[in-house]
C-alpha positions as CSV (number, residue, x, y, z in Angstrom):
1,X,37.1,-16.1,-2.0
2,X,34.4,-16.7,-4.6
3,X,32.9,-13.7,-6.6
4,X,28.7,-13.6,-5.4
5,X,26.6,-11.6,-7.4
6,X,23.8,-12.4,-5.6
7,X,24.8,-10.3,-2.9
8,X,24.2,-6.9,-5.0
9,X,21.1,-5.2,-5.6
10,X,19.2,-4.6,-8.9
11,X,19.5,-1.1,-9.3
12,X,16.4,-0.4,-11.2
13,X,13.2,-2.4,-12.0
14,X,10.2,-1.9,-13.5
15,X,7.2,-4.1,-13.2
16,X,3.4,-3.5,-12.8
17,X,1.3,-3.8,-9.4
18,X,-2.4,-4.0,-9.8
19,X,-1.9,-3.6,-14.2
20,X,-0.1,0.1,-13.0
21,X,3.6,0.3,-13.8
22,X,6.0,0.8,-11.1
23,X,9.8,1.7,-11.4
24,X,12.1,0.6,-8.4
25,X,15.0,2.2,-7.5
26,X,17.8,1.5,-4.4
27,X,18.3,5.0,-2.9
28,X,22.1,5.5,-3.4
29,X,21.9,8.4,-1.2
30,X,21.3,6.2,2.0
31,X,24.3,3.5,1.4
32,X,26.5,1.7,2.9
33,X,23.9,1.8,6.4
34,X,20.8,1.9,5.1
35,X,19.3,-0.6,1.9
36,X,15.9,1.3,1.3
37,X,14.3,1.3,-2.0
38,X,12.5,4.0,-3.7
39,X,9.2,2.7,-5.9
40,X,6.6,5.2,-8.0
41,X,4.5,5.7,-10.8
42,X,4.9,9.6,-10.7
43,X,7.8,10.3,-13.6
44,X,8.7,13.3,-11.5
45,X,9.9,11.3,-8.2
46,X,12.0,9.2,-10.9
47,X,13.4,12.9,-12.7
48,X,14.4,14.2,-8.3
49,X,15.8,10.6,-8.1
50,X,18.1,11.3,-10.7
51,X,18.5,14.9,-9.7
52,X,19.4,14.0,-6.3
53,X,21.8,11.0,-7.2
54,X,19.0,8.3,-5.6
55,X,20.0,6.8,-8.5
56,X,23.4,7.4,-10.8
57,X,26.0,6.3,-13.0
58,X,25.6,6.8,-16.9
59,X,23.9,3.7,-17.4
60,X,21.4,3.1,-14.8
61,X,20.4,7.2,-15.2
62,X,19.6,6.0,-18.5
63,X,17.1,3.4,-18.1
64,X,15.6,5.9,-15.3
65,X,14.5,8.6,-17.9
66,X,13.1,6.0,-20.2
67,X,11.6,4.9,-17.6
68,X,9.8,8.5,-16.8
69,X,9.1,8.8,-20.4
70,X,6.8,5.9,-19.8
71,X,5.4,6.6,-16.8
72,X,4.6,10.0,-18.2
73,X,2.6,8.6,-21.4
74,X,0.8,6.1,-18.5
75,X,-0.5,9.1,-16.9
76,X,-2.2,10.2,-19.9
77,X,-3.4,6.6,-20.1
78,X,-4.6,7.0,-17.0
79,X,-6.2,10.6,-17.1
80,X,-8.7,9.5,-20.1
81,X,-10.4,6.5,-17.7
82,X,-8.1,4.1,-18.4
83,X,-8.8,2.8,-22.3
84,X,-7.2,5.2,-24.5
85,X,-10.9,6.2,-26.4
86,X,-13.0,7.5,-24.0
87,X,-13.7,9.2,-20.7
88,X,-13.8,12.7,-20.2
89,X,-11.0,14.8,-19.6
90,X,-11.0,17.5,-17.0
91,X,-10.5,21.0,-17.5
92,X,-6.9,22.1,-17.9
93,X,-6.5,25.5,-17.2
94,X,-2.7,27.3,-16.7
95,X,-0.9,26.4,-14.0
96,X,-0.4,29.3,-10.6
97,X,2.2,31.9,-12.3
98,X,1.0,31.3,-16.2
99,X,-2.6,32.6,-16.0
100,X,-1.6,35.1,-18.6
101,X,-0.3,32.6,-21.0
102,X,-3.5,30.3,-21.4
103,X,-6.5,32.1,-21.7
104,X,-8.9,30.8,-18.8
105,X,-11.9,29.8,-21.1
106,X,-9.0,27.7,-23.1
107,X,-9.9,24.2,-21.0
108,X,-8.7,20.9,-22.0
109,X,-12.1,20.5,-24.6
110,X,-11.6,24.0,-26.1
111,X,-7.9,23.5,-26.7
112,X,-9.2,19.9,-28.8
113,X,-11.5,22.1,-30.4
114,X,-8.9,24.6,-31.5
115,X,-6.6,22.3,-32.7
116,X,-9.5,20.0,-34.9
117,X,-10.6,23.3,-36.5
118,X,-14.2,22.7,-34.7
119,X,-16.8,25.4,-34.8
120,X,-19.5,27.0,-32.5
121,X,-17.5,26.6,-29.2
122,X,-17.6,29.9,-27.3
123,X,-14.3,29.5,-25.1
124,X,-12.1,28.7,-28.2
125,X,-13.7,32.0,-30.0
126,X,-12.5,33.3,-27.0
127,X,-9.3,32.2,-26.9
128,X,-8.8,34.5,-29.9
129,X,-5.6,33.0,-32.1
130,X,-3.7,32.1,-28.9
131,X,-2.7,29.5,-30.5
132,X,-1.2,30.9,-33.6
133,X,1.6,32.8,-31.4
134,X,4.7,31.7,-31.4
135,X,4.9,31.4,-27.4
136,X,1.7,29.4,-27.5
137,X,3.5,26.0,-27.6
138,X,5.6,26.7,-24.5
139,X,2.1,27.7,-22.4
140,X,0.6,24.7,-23.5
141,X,3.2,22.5,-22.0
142,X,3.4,24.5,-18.8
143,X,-0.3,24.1,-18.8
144,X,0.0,20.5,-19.5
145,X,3.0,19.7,-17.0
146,X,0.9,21.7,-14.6
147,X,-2.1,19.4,-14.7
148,X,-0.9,16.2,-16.1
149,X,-2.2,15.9,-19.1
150,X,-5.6,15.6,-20.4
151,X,-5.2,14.7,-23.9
152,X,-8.4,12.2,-23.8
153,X,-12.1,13.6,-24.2
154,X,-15.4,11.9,-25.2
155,X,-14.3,12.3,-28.6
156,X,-11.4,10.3,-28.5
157,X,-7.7,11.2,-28.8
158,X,-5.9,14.0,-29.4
159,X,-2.4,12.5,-30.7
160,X,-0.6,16.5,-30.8
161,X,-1.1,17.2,-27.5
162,X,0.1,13.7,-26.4
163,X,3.1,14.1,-28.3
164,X,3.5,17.3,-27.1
165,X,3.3,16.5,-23.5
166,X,5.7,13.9,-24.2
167,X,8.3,15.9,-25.4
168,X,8.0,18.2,-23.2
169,X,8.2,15.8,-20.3
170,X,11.2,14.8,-22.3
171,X,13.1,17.4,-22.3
172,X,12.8,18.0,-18.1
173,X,14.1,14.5,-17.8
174,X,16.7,14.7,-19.9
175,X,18.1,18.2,-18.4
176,X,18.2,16.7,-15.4
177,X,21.3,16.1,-15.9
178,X,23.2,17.2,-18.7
179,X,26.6,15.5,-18.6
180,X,25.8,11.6,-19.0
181,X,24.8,11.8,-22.7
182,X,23.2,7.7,-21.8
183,X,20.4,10.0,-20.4
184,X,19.5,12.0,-23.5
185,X,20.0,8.9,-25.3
186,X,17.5,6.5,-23.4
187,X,14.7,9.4,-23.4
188,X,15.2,10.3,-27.6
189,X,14.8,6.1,-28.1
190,X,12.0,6.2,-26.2
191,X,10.4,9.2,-27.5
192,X,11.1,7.7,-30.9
193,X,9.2,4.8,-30.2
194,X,6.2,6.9,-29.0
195,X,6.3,9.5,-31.9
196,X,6.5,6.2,-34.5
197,X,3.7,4.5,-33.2
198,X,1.3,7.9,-32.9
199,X,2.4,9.0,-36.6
200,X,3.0,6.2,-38.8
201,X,1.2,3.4,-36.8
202,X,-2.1,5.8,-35.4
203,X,-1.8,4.4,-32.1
204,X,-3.3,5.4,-28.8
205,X,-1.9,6.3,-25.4
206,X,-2.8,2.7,-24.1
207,X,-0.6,0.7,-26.6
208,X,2.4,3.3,-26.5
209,X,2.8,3.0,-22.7
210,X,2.2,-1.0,-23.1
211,X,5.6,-0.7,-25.6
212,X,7.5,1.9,-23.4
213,X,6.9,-0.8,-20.6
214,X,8.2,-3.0,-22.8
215,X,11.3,-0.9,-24.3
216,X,12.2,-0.3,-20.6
217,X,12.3,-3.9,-19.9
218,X,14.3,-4.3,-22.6
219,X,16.8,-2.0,-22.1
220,X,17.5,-3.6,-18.8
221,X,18.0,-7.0,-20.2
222,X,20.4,-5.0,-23.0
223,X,22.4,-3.0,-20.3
224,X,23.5,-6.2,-18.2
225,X,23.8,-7.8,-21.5
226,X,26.6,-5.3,-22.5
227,X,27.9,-4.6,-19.1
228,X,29.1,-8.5,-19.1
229,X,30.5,-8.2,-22.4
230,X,32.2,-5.2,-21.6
231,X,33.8,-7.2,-18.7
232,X,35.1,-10.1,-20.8
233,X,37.3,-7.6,-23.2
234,X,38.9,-5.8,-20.5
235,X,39.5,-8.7,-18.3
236,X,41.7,-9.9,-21.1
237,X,43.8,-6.6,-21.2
238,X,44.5,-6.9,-16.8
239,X,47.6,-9.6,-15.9
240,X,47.4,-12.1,-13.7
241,X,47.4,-11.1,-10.3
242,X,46.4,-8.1,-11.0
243,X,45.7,-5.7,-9.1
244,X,43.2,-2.4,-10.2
245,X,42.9,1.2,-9.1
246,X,39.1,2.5,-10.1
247,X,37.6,6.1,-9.3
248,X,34.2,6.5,-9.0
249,X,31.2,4.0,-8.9
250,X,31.2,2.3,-12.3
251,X,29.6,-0.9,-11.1
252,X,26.6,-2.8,-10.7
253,X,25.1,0.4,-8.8
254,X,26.0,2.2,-11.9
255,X,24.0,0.1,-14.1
256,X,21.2,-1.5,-14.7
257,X,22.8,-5.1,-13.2
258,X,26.9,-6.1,-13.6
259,X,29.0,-2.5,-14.3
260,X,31.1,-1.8,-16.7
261,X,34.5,-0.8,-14.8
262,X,33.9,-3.3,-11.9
263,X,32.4,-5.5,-14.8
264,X,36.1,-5.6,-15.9
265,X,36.6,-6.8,-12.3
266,X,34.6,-9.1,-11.7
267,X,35.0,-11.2,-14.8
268,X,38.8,-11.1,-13.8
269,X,38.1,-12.0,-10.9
270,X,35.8,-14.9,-11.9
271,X,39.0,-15.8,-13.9
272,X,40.8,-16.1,-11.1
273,X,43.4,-13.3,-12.9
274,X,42.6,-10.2,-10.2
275,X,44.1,-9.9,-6.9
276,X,42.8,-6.8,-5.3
277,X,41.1,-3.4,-5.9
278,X,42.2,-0.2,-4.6
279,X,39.0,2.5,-4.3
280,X,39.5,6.2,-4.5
281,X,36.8,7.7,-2.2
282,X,35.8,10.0,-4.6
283,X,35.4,13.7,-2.6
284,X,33.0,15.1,-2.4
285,X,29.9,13.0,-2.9
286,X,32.1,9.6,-1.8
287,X,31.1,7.2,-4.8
288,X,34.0,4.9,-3.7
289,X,34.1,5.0,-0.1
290,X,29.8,4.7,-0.1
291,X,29.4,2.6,-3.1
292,X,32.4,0.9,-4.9
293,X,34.0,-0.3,-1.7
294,X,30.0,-2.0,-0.4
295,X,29.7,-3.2,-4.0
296,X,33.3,-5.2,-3.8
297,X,32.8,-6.2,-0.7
298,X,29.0,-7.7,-1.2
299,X,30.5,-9.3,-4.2
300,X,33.3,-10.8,-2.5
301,X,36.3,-8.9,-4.1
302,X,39.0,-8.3,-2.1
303,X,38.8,-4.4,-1.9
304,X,40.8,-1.5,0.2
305,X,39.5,2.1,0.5
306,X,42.1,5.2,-0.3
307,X,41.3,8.7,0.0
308,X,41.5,10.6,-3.4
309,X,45.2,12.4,-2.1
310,X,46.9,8.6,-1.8
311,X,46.5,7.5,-5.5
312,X,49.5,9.1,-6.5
313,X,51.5,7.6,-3.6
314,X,50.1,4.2,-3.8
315,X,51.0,4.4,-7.3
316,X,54.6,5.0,-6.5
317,X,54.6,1.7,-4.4
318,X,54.0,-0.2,-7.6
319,X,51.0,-1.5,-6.3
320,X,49.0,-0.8,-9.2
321,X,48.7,-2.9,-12.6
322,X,46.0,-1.0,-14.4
323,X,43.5,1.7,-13.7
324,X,39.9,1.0,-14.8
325,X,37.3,3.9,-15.1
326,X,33.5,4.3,-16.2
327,X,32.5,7.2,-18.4
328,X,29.4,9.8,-18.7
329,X,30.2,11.1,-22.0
330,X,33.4,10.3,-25.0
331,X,33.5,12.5,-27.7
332,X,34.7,11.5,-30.9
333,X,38.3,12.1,-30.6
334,X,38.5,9.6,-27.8
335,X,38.0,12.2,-25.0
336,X,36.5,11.3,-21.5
337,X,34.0,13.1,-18.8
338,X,33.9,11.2,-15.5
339,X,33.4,11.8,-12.2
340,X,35.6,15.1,-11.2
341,X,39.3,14.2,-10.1
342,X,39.2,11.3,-13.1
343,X,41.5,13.6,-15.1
344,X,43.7,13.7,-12.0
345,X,43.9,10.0,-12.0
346,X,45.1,9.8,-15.4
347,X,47.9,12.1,-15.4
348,X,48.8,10.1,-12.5
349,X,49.1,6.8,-14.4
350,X,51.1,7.9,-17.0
351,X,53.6,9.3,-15.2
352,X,54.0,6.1,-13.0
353,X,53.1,4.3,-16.8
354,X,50.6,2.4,-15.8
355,X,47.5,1.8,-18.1
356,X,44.3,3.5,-17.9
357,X,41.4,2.3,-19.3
358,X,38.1,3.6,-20.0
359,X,35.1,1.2,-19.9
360,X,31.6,2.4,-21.2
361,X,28.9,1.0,-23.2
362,X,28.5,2.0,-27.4
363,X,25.2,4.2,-26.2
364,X,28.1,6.8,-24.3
365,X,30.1,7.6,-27.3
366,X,29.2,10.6,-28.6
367,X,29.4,11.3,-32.4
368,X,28.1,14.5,-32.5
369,X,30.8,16.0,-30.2
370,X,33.8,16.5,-31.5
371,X,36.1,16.8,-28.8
372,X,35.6,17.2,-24.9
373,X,35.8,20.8,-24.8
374,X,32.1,21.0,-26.0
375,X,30.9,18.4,-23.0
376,X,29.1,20.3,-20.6
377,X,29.9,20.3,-17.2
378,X,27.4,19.7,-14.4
379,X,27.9,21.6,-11.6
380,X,26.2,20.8,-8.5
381,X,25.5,22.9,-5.0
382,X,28.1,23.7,-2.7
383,X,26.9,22.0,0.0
384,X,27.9,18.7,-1.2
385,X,31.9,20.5,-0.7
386,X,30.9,22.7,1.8
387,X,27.7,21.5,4.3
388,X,28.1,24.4,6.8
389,X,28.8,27.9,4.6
390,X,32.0,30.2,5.6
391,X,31.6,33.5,5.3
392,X,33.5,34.7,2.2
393,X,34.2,31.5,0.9
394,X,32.8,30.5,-3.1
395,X,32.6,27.0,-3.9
396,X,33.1,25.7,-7.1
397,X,31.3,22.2,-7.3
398,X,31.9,20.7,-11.2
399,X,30.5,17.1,-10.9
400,X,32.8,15.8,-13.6
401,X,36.5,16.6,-15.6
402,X,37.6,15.9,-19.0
403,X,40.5,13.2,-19.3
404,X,42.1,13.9,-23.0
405,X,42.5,10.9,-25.3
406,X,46.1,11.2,-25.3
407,X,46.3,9.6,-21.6
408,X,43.7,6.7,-22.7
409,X,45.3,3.4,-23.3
410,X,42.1,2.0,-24.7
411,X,38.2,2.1,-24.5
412,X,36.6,-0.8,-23.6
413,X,33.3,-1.6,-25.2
414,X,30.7,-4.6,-25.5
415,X,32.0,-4.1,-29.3
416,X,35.8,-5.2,-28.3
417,X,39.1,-2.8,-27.4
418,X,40.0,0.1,-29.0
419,X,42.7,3.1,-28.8
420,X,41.1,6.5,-28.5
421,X,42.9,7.1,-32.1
422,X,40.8,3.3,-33.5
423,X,37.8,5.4,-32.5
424,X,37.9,8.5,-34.1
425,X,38.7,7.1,-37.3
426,X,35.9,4.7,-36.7
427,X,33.7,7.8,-36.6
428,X,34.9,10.0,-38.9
């Protein structure tokens, strides 16, 4: 059996319809049965996507938020007429709920007047010195956020409040969800690249979402880019004949294009070095059972379906050469948040000493945490355990665990293979 690529979707895309960009998602939520795909220009379909696991997996939730980041700054492109230096913005008053945080004459001219220092406008004398309170900030982004934008007047451009509304937009996508640091990490590059070109380079809305179109391109090309690099060093650590035990989706779905754990796989396989794949389903959501087993099986890998309680016993049959996760998050020491029963998995393998490797891109290490016990821990709704409530009965939903380093043979990288311990000194 040949491996076929061709067979799996693109995860995400973005491209432009009509000069308008457009992201393109596959709706996770609707495989193995149904291939529909998700398309918009509004940044806050692409934030429920994520929310609502239309589209998931570290990498591929990255490229998402950048992507919202940019169709965010297009919408203030678009609010001002369409060239960045003119047009006349409407009035931006507080959304329902804040009335008492904006003053009403405080429309989107009045707050350009405040903030230039410009005289002889009545509503900003009325406005008082809203805007030298402390809380003002956090109106003005409700305000904004309420009514899209409206950062473009007859005057010109107002580069605070579009930075503001970026950031602010910002941080909603990147709370979406906290765990997967590739998330935060896509949406501070490409907030970077939007504050740089606004401060240093005086650039308008039209040109910043023109680059963010093109950073999100790119990011695409670098994701697949690593994904099949991250393949090629762990296909060297797996024996011939192999045959691999994964948790999770960490494939092509997971990504941008390729995967990163089923990268492993499939460039063994290509090799002709891997046998067979055994999926955990992957309670409660069913990542394995819904995606990783479709995935294999589009691709042409030979592929078998477990429920999460036979790992240990398939396992003892000596079935299993290595174990290959993904990651969301490593801390510095080498720790590892996946999907929830990961840890499971790897106490698992080393009592039956097999290996278990973690594969992940560079942009999922993160420095700044020292050890796993400061990742935090999504928690999702109980309905995902639970659909029909029992009276009585709390759920406790935690969409990921923390494997300790100590049961990591190695972290697989587009950089090479390293022991949890090669890391931490790396980074310290």
């Amino acid at each position: 059996m040949a491996l076929n690529l061709d067979n799996l979707p693109r995860t995400i895309e973005v491209h432009k319809v009509s000069g308008v960009p457009r992201v393109r998602m596959i709706d996770q939520r609707l495989l193995p049965y149904e291939e529909v795909y998700l398309e918009t220009s509004d940044w806050r379909t692409v934030v429920d996507a994520i929310k609502t696991l239309a589209v998931r997996g570290a990498p591929a939730i990255g490229v998402a938020g950048a992507a919202a980041v940019m169709l965010r700054a297009w919408e203030f492109l678009a609010a001002g007429g369409g060239s960045g230096t003119g047009g006349k913005a409407p009035v931006l008053e507080a959304p329902a709920g804040d009335g008492a945080d904006v003053p009403a004459a405080a429309g989107a001219d009045c707050l350009m007047c405040q903030r230039r220092g410009q005289e002889g406008c009545a509503a900003a004398e009325a406005a008082g010195d809203f805007f030298d309170r402390p809380e003002s900030s956090d109106a003005v982004h409700r305000a904004l956020d309420g009514h899209r934008t409206f950062v473009l007047d007859e005057d010109g451009f107002d580069s605070e409040l579009f930075s503001m509304g970026l950031d602010f937009a910002g941080r909603q996508i990147a709370a979406a969800r906290p765990t997967a640091v590739n998330l935060s990490w896509a949406v501070k590059r490409a907030l970077r690249l939007a504050r740089k070109m606004v401060q240093d380079g005086g650039e308008g809305p039209a040109a910043v979402a023109d680059a963010l179109y093109g950073l999100c391109r790119d990011m695409i090309g670098e994701d697949e880019a690593a994904n099949r690099a991250i393949g090629r060093n762990g296909a060297e650590l797996l024996p011939h004949g192999a045959t691999v035990l994964t948790h999770c989706n960490a494939g092509s779905l997971a990504t941008a294009f390729y995967g990163t754990a089923l990268g492993v796989v499939y460039s063994a396989f290509e090799q002709g070095k891997l046998e067979r794949v055994y999926a955990d389903e992957t309670r409660p959501v069913g990542q394995g059972a819904r995606l990783t087993a479709w995935e294999l099986s589009r691709a042409g890998v030979p592929v078998t379906l477990i429920c999460d309680d036979m790992a240990a016993s398939t396992m003892a049959s000596r079935k299993i050469d290595a174990v290959v996760v993904g990651a969301d998050r490593i801390a510095a020491n080498g720790d590892v948040a996946n999907k929830i029963g990961t840890l499971g998995v790897a106490v698992l393998a080393r009592h039956f000493g097999i290996p278990f490797y973690v594969a992940a891109p560079r942009s999922t290490i993160d420095a700044s945490i020292a050890t796993g016990e400061a990742i935090v821990i999504e928690r999702r709704d109980a309905a995902e355990v639970l659909p029909r409530p029992i009276a009585g009965v709390q759920v406790d939903n935690p969409a990921f665990d923390v494997t300790p380093a100590q049961l990591v043979a190695a972290i697989i990288t587009e950089d090479g293979v390293s022991t949890p311990d090669d890391l931490a000194n790396a980074l310290s």
